[in-house]
C-alpha positions as CSV (number, residue, x, y, z in Angstrom):
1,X,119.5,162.6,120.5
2,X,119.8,158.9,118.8
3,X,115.9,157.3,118.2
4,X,115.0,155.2,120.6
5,X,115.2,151.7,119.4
6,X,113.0,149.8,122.5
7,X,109.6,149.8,120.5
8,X,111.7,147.5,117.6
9,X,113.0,145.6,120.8
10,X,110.2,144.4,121.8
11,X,108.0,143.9,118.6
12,X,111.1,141.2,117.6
13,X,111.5,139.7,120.7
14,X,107.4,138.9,120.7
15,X,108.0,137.6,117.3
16,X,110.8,135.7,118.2
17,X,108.8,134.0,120.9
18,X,105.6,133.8,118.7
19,X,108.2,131.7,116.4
20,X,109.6,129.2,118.8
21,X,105.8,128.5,120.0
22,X,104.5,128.0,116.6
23,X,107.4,125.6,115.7
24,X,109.1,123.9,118.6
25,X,105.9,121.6,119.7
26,X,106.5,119.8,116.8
27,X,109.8,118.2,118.2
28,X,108.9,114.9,119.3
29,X,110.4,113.7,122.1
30,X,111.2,110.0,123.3
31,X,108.1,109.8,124.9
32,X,106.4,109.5,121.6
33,X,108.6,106.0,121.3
34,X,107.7,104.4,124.9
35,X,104.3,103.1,124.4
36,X,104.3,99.8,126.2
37,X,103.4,97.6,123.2
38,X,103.5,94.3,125.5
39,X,105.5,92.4,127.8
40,X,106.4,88.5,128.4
41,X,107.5,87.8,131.5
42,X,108.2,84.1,132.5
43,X,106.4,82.6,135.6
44,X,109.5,80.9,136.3
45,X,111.8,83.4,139.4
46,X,115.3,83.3,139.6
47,X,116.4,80.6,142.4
48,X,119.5,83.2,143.5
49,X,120.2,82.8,147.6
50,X,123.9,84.5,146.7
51,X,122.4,86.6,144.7
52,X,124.5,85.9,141.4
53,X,121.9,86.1,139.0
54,X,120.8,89.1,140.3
55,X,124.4,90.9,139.4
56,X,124.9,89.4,136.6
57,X,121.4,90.5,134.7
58,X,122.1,94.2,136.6
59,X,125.5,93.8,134.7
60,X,123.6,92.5,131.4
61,X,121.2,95.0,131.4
62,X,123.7,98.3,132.1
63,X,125.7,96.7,129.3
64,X,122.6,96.7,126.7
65,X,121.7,100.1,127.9
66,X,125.4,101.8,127.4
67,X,125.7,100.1,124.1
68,X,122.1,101.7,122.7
69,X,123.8,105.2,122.0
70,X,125.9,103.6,119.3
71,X,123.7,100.9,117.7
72,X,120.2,100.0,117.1
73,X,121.2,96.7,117.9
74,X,123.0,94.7,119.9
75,X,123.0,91.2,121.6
76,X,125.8,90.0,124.1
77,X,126.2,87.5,127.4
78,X,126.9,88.2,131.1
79,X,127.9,85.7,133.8
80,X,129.9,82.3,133.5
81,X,128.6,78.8,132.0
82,X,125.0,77.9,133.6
83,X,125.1,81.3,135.8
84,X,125.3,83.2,132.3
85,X,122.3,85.6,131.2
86,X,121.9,86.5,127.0
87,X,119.9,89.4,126.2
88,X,119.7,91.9,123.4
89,X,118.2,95.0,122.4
90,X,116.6,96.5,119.5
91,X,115.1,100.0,118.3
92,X,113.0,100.9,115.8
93,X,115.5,101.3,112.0
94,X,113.9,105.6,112.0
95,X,115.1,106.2,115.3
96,X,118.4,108.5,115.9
97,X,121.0,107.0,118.2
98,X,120.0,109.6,121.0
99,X,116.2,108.4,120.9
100,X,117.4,104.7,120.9
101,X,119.7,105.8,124.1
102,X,116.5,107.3,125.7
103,X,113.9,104.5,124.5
104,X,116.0,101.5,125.4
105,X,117.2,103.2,128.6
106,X,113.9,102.6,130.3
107,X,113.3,99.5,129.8
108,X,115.6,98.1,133.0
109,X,113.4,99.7,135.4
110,X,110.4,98.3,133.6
111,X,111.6,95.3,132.9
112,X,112.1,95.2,136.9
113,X,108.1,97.0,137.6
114,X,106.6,94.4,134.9
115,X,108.5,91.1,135.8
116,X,110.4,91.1,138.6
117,X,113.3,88.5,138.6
118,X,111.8,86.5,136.4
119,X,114.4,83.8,134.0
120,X,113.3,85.5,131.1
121,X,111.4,88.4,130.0
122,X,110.7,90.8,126.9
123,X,109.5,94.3,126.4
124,X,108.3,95.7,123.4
125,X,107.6,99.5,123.7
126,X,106.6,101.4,120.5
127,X,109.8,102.3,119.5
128,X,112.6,100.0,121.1
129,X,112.5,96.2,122.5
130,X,114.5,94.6,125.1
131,X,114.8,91.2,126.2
132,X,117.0,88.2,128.1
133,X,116.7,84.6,129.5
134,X,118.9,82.4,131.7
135,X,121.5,80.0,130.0
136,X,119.6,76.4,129.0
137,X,115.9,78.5,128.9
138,X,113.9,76.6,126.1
139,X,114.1,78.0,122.4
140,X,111.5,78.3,120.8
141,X,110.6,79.1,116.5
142,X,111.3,82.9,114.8
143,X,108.0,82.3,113.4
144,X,106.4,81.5,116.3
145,X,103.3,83.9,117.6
146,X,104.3,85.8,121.1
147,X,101.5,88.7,120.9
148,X,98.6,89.7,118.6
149,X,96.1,92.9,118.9
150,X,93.4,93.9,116.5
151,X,91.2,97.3,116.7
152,X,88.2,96.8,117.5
153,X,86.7,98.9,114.7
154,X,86.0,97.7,111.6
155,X,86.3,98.7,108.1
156,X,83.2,99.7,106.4
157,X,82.4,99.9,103.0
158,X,84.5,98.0,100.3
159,X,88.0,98.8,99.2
160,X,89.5,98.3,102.3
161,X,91.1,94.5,101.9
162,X,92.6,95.2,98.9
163,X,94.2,98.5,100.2
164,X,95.6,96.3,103.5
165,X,96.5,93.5,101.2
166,X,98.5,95.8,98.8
167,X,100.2,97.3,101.8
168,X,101.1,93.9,103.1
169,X,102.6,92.8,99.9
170,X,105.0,96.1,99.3
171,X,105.9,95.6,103.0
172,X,107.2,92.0,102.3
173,X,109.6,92.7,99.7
174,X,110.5,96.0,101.1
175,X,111.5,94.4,104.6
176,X,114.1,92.3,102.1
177,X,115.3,95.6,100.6
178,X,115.2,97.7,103.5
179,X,117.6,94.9,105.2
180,X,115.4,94.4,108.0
181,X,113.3,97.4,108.5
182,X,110.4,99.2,106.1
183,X,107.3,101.6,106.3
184,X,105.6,102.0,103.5
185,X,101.5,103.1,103.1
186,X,98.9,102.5,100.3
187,X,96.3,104.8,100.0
188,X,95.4,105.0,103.1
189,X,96.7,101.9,105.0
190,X,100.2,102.3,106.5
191,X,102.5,99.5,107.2
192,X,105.4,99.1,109.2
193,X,107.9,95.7,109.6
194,X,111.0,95.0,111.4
195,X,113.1,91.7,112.2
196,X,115.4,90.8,114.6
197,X,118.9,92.6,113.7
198,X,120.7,88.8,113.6
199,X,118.0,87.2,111.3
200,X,119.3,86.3,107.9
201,X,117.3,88.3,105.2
202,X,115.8,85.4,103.2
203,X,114.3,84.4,106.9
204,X,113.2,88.0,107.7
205,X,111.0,87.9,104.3
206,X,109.8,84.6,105.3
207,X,109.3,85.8,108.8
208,X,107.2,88.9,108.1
209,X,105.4,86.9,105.7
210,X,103.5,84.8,108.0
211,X,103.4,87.5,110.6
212,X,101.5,89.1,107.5
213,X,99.2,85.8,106.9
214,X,98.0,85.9,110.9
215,X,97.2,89.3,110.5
216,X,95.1,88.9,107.6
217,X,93.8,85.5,109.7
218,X,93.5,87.1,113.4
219,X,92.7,90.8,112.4
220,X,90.2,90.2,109.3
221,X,88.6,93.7,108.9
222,X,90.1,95.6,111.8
223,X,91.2,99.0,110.7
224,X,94.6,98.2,113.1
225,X,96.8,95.4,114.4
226,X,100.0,94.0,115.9
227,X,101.3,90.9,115.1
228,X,104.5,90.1,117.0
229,X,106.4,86.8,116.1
230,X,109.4,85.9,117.6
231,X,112.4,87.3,115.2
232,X,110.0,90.1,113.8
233,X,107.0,91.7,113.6
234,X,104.6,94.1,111.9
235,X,101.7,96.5,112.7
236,X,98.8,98.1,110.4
237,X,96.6,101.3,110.9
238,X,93.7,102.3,108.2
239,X,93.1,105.5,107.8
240,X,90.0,106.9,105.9
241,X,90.6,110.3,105.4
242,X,94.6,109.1,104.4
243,X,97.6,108.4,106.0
244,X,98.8,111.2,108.1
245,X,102.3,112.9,106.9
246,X,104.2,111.8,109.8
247,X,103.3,108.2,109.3
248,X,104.2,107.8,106.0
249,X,107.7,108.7,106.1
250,X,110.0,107.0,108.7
251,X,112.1,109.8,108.4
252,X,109.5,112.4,108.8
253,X,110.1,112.5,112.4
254,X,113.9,113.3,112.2
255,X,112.4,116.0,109.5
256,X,110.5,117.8,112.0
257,X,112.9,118.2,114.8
258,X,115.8,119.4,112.5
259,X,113.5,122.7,111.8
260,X,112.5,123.2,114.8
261,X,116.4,122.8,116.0
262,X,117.2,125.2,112.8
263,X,114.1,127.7,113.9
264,X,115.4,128.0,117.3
265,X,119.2,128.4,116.4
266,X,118.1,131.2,114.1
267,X,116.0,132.7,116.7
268,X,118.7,132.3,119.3
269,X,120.9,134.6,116.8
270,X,118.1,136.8,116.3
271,X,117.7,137.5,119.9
272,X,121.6,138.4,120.7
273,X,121.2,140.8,117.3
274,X,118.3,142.6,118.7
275,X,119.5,142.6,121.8
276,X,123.7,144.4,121.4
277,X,121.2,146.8,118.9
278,X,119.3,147.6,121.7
279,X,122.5,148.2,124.1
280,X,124.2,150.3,121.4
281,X,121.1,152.3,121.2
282,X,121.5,153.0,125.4
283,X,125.2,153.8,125.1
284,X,124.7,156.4,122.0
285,X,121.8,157.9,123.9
286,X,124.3,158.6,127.1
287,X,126.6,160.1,124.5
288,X,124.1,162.4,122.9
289,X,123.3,163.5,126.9
């Protein structure tokens, strides 16, 4: 009679499981990109009796949505001469294509909850930003200041100005390097700056720049802040006790959810294994009857 091979079943399958509990949390998910940052919405409502502008921003905005699977950015038109509608979209540069789909992808029915049917309006979530006005809507400067927030906390004891200011500083040139997008951290002040995806790079330096010169000006010694321009923008944490892994790295988040993707792919295999082991066992035992 063949040894039973259910005890060794069952002792892999509970680690198996043990393993996918351990690791798989650690996926983040788009959720962890759809913080509402802030929204502008314009007190001015669409005057649309046929109800053209309301089909052409629906049309806009499935556009901008379909297109956020293939790019991080993307800016186009909808509609004919003054009935026309321009918007855009952008995503955070770490972002994968799938959580730019699944970021940006929210942001119509938002943009509907928040605003209504306004001529323009912009959303900035944590990781994605979406936004359109009406043909002839005023323009107004890249530089100019749409939303600031500082923590409420401040830093104590000395050090911390020179940490934030030597963040600031990598961030400006790296923003030139990184073509638009850069996280960098110093010690224990982290750093992150994007620009618009159509802004030259001379003007994204200069942009994030002064977005860096209000922060220093609006936040003083707030251990975080947001300081969104027009074309770009940045945002700051301190933290004493050192910048947290998956801050510091904007690829640390991709990292994570390929091992957990690997872990569970090897567990999947592990399980069939176990499993036609475990049916071989039950056939040879019928035999030895």
């Amino acid at each position: 009679m063949g040894l039973s091979t259910t005890p060794f079943c069952l002792v892999s399958l509970t680690l198996i499981f043990m393993i996918c509990f351990v690791f798989f949390p650690s996926v983040k998910t788009d959720t962890d990109y759809s913080t509402l940052d802030y929204k502008g919405c314009s007190k001015q409502l669409f005057s649309d009796p046929t109800g053209v502008f309301s089909q052409t921003l629906s049309t806009l905005l499935a556009s901008l949505v379909s297109q956020s699977s293939k790019t991080k950015y993307f800016k186009t038109t909808s509609g004919e001469s003054q009935n026309s509608i321009s918007g855009l979209f952008q995503c955070r540069g770490d972002l994968s294509n799938g959580d730019c789909y699944s970021c940006i992808s929210k942001l119509p029915d938002m943009l509907n909850r928040l605003c209504g049917e306004t001529v323009a309006a912009r959303i900035q979530l944590s990781g994605c930003s979406l936004r359109y006005e009406i043909a002839g809507y005023q323009q107004i400067s890249g530089f100019e200041l749409l939303y600031k927030t500082c923590g409420s906390s401040q830093a104590a004891g000395s050090g911390f100005e020179e940490q934030r200011d030597s963040a600031f500083a990598a961030v400006e040139s790296g923003v030139v390097i990184g073509s638009g997008f850069y996280t960098t951290s110093y010690e224990s002040v982290y750093v992150l700056a994007q620009c618009d995806g159509d802004l030259g790079i001379p003007d994204c330096g200069e942009c994030v720049k002064s977005a860096v010169q209000k922060a220093q000006v609006e936040c003083k010694n707030s251990i975080s802040g947001q300081i969104y321009l027009h074309k770009c923008y940045i945002n700051y944490s301190y933290y004493p006790n050192g910048v947290p892994r998956e801050s510091s790295s904007g690829t640390g988040q991709n990292s994570g959810k390929t091992i957990a993707v690997v872990l569970g792919g090897a567990a999947g295999v592990g399980f069939v294994v176990i499993c036609l082991m475990f049916f071989r066992s039950l056939l040879k035992k019928r035999d030895d009857y």
